[in-house]
N, C-alpha and C positions, 0 to 999 in steps of 0.2 A: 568513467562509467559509474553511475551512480547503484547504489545499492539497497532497492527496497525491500522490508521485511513487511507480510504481512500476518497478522495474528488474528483467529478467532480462538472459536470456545475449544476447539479440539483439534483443532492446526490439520483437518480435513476436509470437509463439506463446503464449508461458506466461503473460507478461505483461495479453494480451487477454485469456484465461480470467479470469484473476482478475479485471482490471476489469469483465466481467462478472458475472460472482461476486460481487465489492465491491457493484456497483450495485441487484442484487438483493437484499442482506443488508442493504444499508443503507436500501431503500425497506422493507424490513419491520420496522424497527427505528423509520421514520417520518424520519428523516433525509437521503430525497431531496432536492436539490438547497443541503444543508448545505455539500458540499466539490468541489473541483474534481480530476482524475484526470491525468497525464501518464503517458508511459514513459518509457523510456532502458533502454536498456544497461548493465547490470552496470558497465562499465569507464567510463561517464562519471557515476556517480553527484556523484562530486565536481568535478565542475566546473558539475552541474545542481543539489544539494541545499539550497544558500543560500537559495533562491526557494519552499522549500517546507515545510509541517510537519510531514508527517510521510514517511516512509520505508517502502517495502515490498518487500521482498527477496526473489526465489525463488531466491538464491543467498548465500551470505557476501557482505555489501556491508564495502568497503574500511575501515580505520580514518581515524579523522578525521569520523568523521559527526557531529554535535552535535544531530541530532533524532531524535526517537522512530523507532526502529527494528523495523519487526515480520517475522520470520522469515514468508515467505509460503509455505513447501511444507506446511502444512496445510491451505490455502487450495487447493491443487493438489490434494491428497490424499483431501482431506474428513476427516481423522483428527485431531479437535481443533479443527477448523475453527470452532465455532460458540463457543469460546471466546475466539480470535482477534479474531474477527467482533464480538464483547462488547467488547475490550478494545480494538478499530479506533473502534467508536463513541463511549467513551468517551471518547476523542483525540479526535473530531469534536467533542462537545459539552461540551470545555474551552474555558475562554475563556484 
């Protein structure tokens, strides 16, 4: 089971969009209950990200990350999003 963190600015508003966003893209992709969702805040990504595999950002996340990192304001947006959402699941359904 894969284990996504996601981070914005205050690890509440933007960040719950997308988790619901995520969970609905990935039940139609057939990948519910493949990965697990947290948040955080922007500023604690690195002291959260070791425990996790992959990364999703609705903001520039800090240098020092060493897992897949996905830019999330498409995800906010809807402009590109479903490309994202393609290249999220992929990450899920690496081993």
């Amino acid at each position: 089971m894969k284990r996504i963190l996601l981070a914005c600015g205050t690890a509440v508003a933007t960040s719950t969009v997308v988790t619901s966003r995520l969970n609905d893209a990935m039940k139609k992709r057939g990948l519910a209950g493949k990965y697990t969702c947290s948040q955080c805040k922007i500023a604690e990504i690195l002291s959260k990200v070791a425990n996790f595999d992959i990364l999703i950002a609705n903001a520039k996340a800090p240098q020092g990350v060493t897992i897949p990192t996905i830019n999330g304001l498409p995800l906010l947006t809807g402009v590109g999003a479903e490309k994202v959402w393609d290249e999220i699941a992929e990450l899920i359904k690496a081993e």
